[in-house]
C-alpha positions as CSV (number, residue, x, y, z in Angstrom):
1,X,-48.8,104.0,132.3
2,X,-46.0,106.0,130.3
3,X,-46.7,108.0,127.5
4,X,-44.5,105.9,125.6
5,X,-45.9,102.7,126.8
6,X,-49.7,103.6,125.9
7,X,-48.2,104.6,122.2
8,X,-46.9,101.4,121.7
9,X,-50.6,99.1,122.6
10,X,-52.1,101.7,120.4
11,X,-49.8,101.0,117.8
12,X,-50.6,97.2,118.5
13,X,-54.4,97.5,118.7
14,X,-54.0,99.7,115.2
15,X,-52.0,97.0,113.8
16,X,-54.8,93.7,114.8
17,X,-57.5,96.0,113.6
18,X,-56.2,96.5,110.3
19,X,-55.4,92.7,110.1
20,X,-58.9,91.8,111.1
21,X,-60.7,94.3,108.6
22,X,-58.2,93.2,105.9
23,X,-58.7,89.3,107.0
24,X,-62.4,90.3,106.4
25,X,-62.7,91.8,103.3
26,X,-60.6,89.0,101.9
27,X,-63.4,86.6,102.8
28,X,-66.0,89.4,102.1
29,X,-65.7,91.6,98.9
30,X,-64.8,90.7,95.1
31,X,-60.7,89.8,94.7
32,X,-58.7,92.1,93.0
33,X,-56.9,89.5,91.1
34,X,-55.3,91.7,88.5
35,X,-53.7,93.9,91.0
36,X,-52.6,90.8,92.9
37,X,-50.6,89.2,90.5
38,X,-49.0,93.0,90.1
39,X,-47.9,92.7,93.7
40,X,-46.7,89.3,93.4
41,X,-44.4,90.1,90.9
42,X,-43.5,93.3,92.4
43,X,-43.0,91.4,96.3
44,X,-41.7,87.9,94.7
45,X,-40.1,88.1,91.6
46,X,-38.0,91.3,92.3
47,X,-36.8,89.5,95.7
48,X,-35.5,86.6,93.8
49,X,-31.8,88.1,93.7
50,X,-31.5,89.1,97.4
51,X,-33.4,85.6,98.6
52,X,-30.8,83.9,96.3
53,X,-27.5,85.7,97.0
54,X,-28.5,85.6,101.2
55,X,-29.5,81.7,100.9
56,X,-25.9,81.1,99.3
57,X,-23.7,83.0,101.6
58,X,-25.5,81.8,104.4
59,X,-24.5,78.4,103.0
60,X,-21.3,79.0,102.5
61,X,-20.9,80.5,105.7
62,X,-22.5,77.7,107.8
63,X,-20.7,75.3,106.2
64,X,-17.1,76.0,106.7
65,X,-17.6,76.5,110.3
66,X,-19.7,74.0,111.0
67,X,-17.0,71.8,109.0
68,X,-14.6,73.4,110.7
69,X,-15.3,72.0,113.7
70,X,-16.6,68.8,112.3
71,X,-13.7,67.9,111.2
72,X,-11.7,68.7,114.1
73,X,-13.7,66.4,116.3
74,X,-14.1,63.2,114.0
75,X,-17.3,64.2,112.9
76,X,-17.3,65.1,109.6
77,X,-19.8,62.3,108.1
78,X,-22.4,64.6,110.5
79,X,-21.9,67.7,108.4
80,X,-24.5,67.0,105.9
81,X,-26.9,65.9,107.6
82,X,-26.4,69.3,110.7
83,X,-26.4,71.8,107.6
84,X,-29.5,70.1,106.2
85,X,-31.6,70.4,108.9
86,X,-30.8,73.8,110.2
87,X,-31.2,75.3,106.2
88,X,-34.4,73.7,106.5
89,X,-35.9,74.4,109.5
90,X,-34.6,77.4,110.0
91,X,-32.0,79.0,107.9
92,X,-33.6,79.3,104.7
93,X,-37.1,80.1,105.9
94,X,-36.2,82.5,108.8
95,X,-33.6,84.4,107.1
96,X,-35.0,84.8,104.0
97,X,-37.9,86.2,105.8
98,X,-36.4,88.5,107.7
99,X,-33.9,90.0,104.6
100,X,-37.0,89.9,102.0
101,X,-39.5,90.7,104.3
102,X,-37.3,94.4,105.2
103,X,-37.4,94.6,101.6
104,X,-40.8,94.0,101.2
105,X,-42.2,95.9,104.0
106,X,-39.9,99.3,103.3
107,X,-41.0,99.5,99.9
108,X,-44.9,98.5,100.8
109,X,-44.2,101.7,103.2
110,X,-42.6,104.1,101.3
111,X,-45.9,103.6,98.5
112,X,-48.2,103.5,100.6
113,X,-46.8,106.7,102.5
114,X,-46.5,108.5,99.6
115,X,-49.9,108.0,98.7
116,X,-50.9,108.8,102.2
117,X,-49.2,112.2,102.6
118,X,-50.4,113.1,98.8
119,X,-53.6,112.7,99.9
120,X,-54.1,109.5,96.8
121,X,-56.2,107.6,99.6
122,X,-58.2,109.8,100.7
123,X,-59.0,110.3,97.0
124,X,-59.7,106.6,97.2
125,X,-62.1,106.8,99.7
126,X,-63.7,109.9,98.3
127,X,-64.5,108.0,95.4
128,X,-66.4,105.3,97.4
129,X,-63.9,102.7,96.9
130,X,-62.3,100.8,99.7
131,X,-58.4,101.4,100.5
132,X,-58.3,98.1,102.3
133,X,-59.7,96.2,99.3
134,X,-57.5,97.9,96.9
135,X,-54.3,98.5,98.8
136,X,-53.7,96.0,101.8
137,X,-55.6,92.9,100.7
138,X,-53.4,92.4,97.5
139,X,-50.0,93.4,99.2
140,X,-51.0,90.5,102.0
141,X,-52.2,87.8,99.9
142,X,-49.4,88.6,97.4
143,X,-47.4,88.4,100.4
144,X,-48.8,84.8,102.1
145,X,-48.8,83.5,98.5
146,X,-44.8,84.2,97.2
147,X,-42.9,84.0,100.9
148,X,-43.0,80.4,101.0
149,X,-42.2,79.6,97.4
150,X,-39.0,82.0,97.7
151,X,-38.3,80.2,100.8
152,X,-38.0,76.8,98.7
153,X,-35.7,78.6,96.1
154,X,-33.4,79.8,99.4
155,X,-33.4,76.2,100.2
156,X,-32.2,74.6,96.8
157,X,-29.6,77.7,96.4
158,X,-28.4,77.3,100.7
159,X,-27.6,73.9,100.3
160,X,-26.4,73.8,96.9
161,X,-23.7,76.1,97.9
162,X,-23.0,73.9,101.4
163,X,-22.4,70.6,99.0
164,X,-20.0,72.5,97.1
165,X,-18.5,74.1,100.1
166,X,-18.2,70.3,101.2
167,X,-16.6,69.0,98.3
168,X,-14.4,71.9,98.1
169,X,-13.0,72.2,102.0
170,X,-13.6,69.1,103.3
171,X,-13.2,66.4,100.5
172,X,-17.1,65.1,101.0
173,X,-18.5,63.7,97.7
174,X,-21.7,65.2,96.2
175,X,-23.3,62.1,96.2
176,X,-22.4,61.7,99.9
177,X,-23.1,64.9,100.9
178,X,-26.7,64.4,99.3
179,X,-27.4,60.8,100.2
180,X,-26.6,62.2,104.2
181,X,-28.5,65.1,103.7
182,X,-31.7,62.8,102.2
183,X,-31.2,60.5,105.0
184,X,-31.4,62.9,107.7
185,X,-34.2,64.9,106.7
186,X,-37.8,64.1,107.0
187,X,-41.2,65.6,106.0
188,X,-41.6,66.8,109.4
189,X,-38.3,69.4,109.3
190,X,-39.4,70.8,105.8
191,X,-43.3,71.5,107.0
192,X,-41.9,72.8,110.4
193,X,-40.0,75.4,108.8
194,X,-42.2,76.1,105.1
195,X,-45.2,76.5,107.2
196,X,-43.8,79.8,109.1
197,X,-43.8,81.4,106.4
198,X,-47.0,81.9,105.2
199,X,-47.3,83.9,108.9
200,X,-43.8,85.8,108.7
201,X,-45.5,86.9,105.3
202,X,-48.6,88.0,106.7
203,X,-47.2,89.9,109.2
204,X,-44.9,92.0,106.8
205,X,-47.4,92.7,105.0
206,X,-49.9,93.8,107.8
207,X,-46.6,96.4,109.2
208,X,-45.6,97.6,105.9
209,X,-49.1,98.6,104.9
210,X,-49.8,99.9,108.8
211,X,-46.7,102.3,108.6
212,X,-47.7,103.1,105.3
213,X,-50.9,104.0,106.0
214,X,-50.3,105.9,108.9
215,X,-47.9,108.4,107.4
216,X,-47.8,112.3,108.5
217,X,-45.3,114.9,107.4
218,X,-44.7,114.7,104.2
219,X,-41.7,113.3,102.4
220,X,-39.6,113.6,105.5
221,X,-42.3,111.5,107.6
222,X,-42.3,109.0,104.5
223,X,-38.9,108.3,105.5
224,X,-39.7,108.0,109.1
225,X,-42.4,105.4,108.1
226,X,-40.3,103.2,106.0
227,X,-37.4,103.1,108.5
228,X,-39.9,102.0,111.5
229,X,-41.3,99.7,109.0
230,X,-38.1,97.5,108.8
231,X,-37.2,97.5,112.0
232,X,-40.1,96.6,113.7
233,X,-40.7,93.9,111.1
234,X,-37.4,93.1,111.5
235,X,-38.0,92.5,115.1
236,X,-41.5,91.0,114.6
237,X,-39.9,88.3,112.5
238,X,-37.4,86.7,115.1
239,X,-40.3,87.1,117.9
240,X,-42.8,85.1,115.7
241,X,-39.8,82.8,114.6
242,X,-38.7,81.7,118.4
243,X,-42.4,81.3,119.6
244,X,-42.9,79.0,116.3
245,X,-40.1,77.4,116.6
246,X,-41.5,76.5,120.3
247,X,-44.6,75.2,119.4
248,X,-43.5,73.0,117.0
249,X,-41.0,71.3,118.9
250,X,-43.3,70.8,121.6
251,X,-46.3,69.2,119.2
């Protein structure tokens, strides 16, 4: 095996032991809830602007060339009820995951590293308290907690845009546009793509605070960690977003 190959399944086996002792000292040890609700606010209300301003474009994007081509084959009447599906089974949850997550896991990171190289956790530890407990268990449940609810708001704000875009481009009523859309969609396309993101949250949390953690040469390695840190979560994301998508077209 390569040198490079055996860094990467230690990198891996790092990464699913940190989940598992975080996963246990969730179920475990007292909640911080007070540091929590910090990191909720820090990882959910602070992404508000880039979850809106992707879900909108993305909209507006999708729907002129979908209508585009819609329209150019007779099938306009279908454009509603095409953009409403894909925004919800995968636009809005999948993008937004993979644009906030980057966000989220760089700055989870960049903290966490610079704590790391200033030696603030092993002053944690040295007091007796637990890093885990204090650092990674909030960032993940703040993490599992705010994803999905920021994936609703891309939703409303992606298909918002795409029934103006409609009206606008392609001459397709609101009402139309809405009563299509409403028609089309079932409780089985929102839950197939709101529940992936509980998991795309987990994991970006679970990276950020790995490459955090894991920091070594000072401010320049801080930068090192936070770059790795959105691309690999970056690439975690669409992985864990096909094989999903897989299994829940085949159950």
């Amino acid at each position: 095996m390569s040198t490079k190959a055996q860094r990467v399944f230690e990198e891996v086996g790092a990464v699913v032991l940190l989940g598992a002792r975080a996963l246990k000292t969730l179920f475990r040890k007292r909640f911080d809830v007070r540091e929590t609700v910090y990191q909720i606010e820090q990882l959910g209300v602070r992404s508000m602007g880039i979850a809106t301003a992707t879900s909108i474009f993305v909209g507006v994007v999708m729907t002129i060339q979908f209508g585009y081509y819609m329209e150019k084959y007779g099938l306009k009447e279908a454009l509603s009820r095409t953009i409403t599906i894909s925004e919800t089974r995968e636009l809005a949850p999948a993008l937004t995951s993979l644009v906030v997550g980057s966000r989220i896991a760089a700055g989870m990171a960049a903290e966490l590293g610079s704590m790391t190289v200033t030696e603030q956790v092993d002053a944690i530890r040295a007091l007796g308290a637990d890093p885990i407990r204090r650092l990674v268990v909030p960032r993940i449940t703040a993490s599992v907690l705010t994803l999905p609810l920021i994936a609703c708001f891309a939703l409303v704000f992606g298909l918002s845009a795409a029934v103006l875009i409609g009206w606008l481009n392609y001459a397709i009523a609101p009402a139309d546009f809405i009563g299509g859309a409403l028609e089309a969609l079932s409780m089985e396309d929102y839950l197939s793509g709101l529940s992936k993101t509980p998991i795309f949250g987990f994991l970006i949390a679970l990276l950020g605070c790995h490459f955090g953690l894991t920091t070594r040469g000072g401010t320049e390695g801080v930068g090192r960690a936070t770059t790795r840190a959105v691309v690999v979560v970056s690439i975690t994301v669409l992985i864990s977003d096909a094989l999903l998508t897989q299994i829940f077209v085949m159950f």
